[in-house]
C-alpha positions as CSV (number, residue, x, y, z in Angstrom):
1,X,-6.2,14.7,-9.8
2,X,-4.4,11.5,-9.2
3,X,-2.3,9.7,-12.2
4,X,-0.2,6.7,-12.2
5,X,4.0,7.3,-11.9
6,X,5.7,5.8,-14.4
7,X,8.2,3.7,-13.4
8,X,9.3,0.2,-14.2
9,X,8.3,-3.2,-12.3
10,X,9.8,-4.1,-9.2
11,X,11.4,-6.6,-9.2
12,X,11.8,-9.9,-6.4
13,X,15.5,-10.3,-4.8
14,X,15.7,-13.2,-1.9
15,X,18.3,-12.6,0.9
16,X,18.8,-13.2,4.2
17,X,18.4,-11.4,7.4
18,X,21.2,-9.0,8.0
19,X,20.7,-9.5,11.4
20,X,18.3,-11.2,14.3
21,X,17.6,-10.1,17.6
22,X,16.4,-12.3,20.5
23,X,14.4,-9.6,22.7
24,X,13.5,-12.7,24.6
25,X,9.3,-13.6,25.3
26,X,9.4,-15.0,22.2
27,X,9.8,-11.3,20.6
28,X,12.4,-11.0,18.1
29,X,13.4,-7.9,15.4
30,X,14.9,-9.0,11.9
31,X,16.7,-6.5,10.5
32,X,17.0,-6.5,6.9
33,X,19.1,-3.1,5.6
34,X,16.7,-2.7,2.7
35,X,13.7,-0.8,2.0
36,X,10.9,-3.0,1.4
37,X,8.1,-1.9,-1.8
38,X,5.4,-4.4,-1.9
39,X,5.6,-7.7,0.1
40,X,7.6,-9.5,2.4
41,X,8.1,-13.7,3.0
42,X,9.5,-15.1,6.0
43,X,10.4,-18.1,6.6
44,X,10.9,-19.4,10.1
45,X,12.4,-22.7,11.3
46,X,11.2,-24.3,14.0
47,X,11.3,-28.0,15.8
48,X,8.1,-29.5,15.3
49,X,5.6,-29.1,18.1
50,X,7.7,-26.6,20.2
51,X,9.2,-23.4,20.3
52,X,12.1,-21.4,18.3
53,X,15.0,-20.0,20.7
């Protein structure tokens, strides 16, 4: 039988990336030192009509 856990709601923090690594191709890993429940934004900024380096 499956029940619910009873725990409180989680709650939504906003930080940045603790670190980002260019692994070049356009391929990079964001590293963020916390465990993630739930969902995740990003928010990526790029020149208009090209690409991010």
């Amino acid at each position: 039988m499956l029940t619910p856990f009873n725990s409180e709601n989680t709650e939504r923090h906003w930080m940045p990336a603790a670190s980002v690594e260019d692994r070049g191709s356009g391929t990079y890993v964001v590293t963020l030192e916390k465990e993630i429940i739930g969902s995740l934004e990003l928010a990526i900024d790029s020149p208009p009509h090209g690409r991010s380096r």
